[in-house]
Backbone as CSV, one residue per row, in Angstrom:
resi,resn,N_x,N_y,N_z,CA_x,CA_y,CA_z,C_x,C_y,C_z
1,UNK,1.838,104.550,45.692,2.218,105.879,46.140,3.644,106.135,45.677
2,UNK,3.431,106.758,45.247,4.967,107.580,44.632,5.878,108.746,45.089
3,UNK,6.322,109.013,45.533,6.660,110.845,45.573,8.261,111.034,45.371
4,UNK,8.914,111.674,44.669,10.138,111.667,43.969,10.753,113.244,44.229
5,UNK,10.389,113.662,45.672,11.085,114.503,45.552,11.405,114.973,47.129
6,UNK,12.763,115.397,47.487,12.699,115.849,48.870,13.795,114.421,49.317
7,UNK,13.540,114.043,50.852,14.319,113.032,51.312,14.073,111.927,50.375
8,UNK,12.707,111.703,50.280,12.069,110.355,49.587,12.133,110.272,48.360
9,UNK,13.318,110.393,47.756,13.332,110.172,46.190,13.182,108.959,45.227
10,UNK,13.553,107.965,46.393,12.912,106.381,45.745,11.654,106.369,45.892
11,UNK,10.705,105.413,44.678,9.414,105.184,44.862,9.082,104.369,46.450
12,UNK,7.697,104.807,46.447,7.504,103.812,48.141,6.516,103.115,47.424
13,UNK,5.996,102.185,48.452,4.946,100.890,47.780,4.176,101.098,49.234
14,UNK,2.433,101.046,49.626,2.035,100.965,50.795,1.609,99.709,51.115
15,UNK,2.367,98.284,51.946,0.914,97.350,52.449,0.723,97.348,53.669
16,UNK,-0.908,96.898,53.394,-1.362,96.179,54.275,-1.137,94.718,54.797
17,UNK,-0.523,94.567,56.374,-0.271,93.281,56.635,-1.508,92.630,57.004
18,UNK,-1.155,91.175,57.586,-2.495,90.577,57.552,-3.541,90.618,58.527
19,UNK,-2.622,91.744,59.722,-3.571,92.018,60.896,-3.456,93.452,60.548
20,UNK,-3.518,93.916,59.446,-3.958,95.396,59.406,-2.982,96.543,59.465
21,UNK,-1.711,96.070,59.871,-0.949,97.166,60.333,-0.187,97.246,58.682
22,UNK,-0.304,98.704,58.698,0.439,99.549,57.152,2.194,99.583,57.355
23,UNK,2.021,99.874,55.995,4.110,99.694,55.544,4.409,100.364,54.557
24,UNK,4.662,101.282,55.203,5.210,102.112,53.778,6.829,102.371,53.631
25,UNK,6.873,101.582,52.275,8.192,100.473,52.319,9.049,101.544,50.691
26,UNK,10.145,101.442,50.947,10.743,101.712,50.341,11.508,100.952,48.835
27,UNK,10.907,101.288,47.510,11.068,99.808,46.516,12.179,98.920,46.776
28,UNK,13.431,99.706,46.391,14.715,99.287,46.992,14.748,98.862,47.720
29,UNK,13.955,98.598,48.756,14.220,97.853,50.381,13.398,96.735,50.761
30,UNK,13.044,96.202,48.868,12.091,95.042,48.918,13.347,94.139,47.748
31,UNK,13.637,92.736,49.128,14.537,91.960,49.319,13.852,90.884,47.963
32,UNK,12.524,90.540,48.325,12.213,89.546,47.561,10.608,89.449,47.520
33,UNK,9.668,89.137,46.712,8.073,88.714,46.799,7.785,87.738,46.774
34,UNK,7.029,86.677,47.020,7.192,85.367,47.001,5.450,84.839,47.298
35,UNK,5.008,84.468,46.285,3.660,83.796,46.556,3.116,82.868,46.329
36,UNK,3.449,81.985,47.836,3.734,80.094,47.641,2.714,80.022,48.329
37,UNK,1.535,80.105,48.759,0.176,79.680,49.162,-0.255,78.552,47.925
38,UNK,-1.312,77.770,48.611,-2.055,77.290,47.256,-2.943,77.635,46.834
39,UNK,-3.550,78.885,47.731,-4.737,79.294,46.990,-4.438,81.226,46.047
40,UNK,-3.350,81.544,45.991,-2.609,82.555,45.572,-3.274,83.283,46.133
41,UNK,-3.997,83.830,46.949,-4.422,85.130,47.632,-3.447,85.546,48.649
42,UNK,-2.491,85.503,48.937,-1.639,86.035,49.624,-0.053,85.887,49.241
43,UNK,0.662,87.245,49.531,2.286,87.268,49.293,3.433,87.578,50.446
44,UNK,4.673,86.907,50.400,5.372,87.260,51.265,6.616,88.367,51.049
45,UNK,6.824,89.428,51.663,7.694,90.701,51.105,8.778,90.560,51.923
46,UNK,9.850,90.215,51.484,11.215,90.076,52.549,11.866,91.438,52.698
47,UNK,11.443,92.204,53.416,12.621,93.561,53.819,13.516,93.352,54.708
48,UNK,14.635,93.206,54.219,15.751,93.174,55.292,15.616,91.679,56.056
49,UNK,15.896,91.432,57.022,15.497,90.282,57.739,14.320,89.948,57.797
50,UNK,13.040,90.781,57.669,11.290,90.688,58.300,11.020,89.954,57.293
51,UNK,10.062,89.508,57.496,8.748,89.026,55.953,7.474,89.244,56.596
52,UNK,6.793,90.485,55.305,5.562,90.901,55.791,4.706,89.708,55.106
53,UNK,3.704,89.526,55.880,2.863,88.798,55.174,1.504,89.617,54.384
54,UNK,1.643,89.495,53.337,0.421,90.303,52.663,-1.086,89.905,52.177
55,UNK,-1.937,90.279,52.382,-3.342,89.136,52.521,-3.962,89.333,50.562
56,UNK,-2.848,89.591,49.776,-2.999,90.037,48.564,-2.249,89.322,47.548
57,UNK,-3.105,88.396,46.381,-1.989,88.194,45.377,-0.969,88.182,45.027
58,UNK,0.334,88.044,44.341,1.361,88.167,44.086,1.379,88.947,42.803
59,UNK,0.733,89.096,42.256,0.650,89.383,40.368,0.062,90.873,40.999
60,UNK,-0.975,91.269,42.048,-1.566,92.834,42.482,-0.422,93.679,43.498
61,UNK,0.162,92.504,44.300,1.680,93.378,44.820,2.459,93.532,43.922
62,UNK,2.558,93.056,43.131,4.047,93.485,41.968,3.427,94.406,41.343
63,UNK,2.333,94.459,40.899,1.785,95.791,40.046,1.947,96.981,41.041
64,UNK,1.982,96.767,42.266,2.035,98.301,42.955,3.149,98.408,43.535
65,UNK,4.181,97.269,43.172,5.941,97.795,43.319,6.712,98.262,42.140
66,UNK,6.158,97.560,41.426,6.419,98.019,39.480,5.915,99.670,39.567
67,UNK,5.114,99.956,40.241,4.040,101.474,39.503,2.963,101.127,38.714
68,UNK,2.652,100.158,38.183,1.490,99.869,37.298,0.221,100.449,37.363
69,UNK,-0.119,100.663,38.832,-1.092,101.032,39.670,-1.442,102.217,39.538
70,UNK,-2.700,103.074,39.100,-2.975,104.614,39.204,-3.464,105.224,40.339
């Protein structure tokens, strides 16, 4: 999700955490990604102090913080 105009002029990124609850996160306000599982199906998103846990790849979250994503 994108939108570039108005208050929200930075790109946003939306996840899903691992009990379901949404985040619609601001790019800039993503600290770090990190996807140390051993089975790579899941990533960790450091905003600020938090770390969301994401029930998603690391290589499919970066494509939808990059923009890659249509």
């Amino acid at each position: 999700m994108r939108r570039r105009s108005g208050a929200w002029s930075e790109p946003l990124v939306r996840l899903n955490d691992e009990e379901g609850r949404r985040h619609l996160v601001r790019v800039g306000h993503i600290n770090a990604l990190s996807g140390t599982d051993l089975l790579q199906n899941e990533t960790f998103v450091k905003l600020g102090s938090q770390i969301v846990r994401v029930p998603e790849p690391l290589d499919a979250v970066l494509e939808r913080v990059l923009g890659e994503e249509d």
